[in-house]
N, CA, C and O atoms as a GROMACS GRO file, in nm:
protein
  248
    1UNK      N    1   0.034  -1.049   1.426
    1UNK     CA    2  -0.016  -1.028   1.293
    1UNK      C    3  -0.168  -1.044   1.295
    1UNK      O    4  -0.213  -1.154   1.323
    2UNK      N    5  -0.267  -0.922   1.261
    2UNK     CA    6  -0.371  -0.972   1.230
    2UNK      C    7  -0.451  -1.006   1.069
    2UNK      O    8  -0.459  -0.904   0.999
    3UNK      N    9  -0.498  -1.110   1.018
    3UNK     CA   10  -0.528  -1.112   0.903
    3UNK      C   11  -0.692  -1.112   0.902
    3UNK      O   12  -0.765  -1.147   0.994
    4UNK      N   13  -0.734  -1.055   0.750
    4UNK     CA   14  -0.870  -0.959   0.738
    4UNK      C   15  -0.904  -1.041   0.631
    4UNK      O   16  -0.809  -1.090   0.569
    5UNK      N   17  -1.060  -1.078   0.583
    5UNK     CA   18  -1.061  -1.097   0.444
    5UNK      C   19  -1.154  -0.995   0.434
    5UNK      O   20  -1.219  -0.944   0.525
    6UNK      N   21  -1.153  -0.957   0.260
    6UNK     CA   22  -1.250  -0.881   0.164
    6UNK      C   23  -1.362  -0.979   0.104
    6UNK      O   24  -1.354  -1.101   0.096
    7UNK      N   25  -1.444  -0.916   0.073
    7UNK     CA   26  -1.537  -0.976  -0.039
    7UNK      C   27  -1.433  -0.975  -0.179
    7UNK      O   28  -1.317  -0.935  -0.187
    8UNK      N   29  -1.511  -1.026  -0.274
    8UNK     CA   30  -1.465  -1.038  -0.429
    8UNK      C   31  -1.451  -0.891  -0.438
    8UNK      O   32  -1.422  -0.831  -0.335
    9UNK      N   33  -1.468  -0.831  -0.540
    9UNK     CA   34  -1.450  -0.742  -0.641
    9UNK      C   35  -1.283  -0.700  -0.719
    9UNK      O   36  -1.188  -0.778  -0.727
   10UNK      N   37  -1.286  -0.550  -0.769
   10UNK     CA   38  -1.195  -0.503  -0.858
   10UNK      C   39  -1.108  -0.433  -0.761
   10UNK      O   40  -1.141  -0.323  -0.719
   11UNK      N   41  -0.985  -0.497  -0.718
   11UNK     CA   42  -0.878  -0.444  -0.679
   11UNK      C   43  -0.813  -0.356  -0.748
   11UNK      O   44  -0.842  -0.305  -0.856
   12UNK      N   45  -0.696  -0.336  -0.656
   12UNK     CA   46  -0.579  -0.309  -0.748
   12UNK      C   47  -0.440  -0.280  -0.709
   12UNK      O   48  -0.424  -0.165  -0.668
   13UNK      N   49  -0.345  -0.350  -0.712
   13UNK     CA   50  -0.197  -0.315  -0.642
   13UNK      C   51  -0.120  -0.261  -0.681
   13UNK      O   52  -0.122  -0.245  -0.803
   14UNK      N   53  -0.019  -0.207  -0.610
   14UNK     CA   54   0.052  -0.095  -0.646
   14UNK      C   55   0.127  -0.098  -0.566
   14UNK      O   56   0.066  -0.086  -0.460
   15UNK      N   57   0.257  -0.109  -0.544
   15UNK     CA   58   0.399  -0.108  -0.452
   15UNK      C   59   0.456  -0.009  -0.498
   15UNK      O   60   0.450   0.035  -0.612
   16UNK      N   61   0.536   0.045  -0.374
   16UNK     CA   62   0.600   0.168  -0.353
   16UNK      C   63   0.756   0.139  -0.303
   16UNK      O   64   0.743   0.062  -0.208
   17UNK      N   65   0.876   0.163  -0.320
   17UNK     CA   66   1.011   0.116  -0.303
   17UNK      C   67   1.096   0.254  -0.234
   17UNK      O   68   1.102   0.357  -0.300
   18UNK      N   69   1.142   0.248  -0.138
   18UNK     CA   70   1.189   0.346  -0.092
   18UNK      C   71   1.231   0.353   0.059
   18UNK      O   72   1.255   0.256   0.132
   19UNK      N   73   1.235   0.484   0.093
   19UNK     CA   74   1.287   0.484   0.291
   19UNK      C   75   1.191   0.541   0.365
   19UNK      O   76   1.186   0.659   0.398
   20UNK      N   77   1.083   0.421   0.400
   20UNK     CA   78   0.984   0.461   0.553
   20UNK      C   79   1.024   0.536   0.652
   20UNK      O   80   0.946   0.546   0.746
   21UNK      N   81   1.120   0.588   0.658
   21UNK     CA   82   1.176   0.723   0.781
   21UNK      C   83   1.099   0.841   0.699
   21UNK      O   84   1.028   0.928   0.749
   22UNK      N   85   1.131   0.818   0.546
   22UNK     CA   86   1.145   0.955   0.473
   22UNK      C   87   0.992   0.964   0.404
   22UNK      O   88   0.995   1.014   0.292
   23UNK      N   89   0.859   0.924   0.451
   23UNK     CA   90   0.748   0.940   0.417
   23UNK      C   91   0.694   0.860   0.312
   23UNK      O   92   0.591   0.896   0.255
   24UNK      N   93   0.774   0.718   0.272
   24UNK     CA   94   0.733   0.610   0.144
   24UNK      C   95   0.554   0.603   0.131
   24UNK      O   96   0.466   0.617   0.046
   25UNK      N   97   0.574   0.566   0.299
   25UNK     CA   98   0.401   0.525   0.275
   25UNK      C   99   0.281   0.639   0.228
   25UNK      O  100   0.184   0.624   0.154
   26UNK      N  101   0.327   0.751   0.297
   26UNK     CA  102   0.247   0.898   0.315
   26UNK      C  103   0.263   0.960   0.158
   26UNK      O  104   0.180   1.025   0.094
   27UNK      N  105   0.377   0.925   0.124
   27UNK     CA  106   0.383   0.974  -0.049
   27UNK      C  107   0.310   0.864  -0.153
   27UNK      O  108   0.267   0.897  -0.264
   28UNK      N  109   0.306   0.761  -0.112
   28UNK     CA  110   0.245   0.645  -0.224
   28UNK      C  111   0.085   0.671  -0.203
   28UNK      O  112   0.005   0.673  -0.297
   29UNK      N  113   0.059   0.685  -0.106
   29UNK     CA  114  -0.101   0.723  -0.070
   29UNK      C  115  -0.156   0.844  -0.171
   29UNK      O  116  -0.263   0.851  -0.231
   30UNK      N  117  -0.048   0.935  -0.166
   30UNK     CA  118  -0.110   1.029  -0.196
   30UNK      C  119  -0.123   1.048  -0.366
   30UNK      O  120  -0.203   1.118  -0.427
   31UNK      N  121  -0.024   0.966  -0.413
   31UNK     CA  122  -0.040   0.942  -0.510
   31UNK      C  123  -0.152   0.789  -0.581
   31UNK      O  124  -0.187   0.767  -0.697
   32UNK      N  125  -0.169   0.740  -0.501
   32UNK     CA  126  -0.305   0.664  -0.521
   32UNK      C  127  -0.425   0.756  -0.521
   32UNK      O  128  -0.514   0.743  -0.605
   33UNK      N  129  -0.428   0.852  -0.425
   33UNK     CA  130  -0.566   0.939  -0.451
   33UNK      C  131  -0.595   1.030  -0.528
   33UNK      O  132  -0.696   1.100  -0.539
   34UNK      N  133  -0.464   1.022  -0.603
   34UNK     CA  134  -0.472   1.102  -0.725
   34UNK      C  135  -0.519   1.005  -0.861
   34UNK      O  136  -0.591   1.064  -0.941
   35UNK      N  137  -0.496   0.904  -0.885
   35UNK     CA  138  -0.536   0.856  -0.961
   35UNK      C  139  -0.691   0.861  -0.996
   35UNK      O  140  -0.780   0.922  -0.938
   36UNK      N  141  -0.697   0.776  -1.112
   36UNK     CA  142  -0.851   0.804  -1.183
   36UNK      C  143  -0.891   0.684  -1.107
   36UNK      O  144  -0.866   0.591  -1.184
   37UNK      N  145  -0.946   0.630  -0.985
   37UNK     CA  146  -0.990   0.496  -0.952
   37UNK      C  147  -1.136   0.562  -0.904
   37UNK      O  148  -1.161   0.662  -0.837
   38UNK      N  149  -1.244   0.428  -0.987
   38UNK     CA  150  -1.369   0.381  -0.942
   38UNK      C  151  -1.400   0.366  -0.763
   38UNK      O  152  -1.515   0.328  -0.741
   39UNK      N  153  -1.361   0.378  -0.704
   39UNK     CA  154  -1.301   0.328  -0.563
   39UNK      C  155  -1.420   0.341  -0.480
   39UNK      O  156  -1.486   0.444  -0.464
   40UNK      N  157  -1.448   0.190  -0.410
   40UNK     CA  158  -1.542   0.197  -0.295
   40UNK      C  159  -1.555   0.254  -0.163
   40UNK      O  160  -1.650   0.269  -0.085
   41UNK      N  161  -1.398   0.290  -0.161
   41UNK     CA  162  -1.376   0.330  -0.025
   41UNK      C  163  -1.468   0.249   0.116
   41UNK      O  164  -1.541   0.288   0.207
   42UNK      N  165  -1.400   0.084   0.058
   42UNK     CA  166  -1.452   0.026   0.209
   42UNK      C  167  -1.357  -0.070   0.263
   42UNK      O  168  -1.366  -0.139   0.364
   43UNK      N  169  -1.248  -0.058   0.161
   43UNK     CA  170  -1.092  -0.123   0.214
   43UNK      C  171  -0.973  -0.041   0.151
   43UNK      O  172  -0.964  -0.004   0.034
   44UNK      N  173  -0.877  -0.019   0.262
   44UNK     CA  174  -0.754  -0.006   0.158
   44UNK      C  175  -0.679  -0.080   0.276
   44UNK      O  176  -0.725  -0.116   0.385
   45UNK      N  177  -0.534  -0.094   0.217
   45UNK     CA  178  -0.472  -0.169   0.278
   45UNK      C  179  -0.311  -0.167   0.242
   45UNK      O  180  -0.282  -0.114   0.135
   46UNK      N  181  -0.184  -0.230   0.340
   46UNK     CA  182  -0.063  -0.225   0.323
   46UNK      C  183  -0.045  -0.332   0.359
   46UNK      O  184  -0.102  -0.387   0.453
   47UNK      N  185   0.095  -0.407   0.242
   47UNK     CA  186   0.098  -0.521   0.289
   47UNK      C  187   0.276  -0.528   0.322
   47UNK      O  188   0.357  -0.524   0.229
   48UNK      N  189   0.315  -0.539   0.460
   48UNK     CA  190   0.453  -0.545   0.456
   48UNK      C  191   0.528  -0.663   0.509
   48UNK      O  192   0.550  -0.692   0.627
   49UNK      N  193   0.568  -0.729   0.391
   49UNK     CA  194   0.636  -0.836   0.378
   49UNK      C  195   0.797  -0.837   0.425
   49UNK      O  196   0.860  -0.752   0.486
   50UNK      N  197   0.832  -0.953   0.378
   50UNK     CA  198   1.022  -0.982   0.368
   50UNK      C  199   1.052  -0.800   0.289
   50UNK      O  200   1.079  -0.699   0.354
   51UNK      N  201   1.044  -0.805   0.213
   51UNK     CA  202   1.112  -0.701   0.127
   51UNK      C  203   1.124  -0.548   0.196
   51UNK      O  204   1.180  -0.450   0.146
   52UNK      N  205   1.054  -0.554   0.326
   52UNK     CA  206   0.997  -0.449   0.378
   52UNK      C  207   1.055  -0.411   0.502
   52UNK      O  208   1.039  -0.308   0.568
   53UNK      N  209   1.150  -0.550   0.530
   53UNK     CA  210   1.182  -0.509   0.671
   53UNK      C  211   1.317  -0.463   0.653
   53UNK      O  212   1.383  -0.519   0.740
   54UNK      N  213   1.422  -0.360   0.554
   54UNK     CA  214   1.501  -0.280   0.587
   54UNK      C  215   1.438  -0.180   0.607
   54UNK      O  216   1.358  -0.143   0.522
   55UNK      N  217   1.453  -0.124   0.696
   55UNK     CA  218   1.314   0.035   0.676
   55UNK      C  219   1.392   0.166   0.569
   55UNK      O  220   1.314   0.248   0.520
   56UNK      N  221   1.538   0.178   0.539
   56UNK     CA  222   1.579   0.208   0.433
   56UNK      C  223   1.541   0.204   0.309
   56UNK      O  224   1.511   0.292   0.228
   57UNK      N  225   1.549   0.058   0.304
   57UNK     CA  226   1.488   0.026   0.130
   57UNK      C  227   1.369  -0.046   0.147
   57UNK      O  228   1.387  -0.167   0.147
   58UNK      N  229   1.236  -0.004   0.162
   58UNK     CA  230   1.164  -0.113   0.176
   58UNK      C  231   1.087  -0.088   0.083
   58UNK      O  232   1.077   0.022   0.028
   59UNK      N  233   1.007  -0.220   0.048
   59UNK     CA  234   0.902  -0.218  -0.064
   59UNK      C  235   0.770  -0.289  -0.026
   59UNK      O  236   0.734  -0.407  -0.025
   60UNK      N  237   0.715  -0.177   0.004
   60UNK     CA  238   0.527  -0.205   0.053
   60UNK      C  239   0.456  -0.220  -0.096
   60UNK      O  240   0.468  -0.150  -0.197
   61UNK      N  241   0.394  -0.314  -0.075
   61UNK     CA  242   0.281  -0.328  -0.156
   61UNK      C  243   0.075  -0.266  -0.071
   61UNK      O  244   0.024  -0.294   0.038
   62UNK      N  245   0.030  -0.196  -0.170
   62UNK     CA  246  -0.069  -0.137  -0.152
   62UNK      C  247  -0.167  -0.187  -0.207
   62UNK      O  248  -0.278  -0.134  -0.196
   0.00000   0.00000   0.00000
């Protein structure tokens, strides 16, 4: 496991629930870059926890 820190500022999270075979992560992305976000573009990030390790049903947080 490697862990990173950020500076302060305006985040924002967003989890995605679904089957990582079937493109969860590649579809939640793409719908983050659609959104209206201010965005620094000098971090993004996935966080995959307990909830994450059926790769069937998993739920990444972004």
């Amino acid at each position: 496991m490697i862990g990173k820190s950020f500076d302060g500022g305006a985040y924002i999270k967003t989890s995605s629930k679904g089957d990582l075979i079937k493109g969860l992560i590649l579809n939640h992305w793409a719908k983050i870059w659609e959104m209206n976000l201010d965005r620094a573009y000098t971090a993004d990030f996935e966080a995959f926890g307990e909830k994450a390790q059926n790769p069937s049903d998993a739920e990444v947080d972004f």
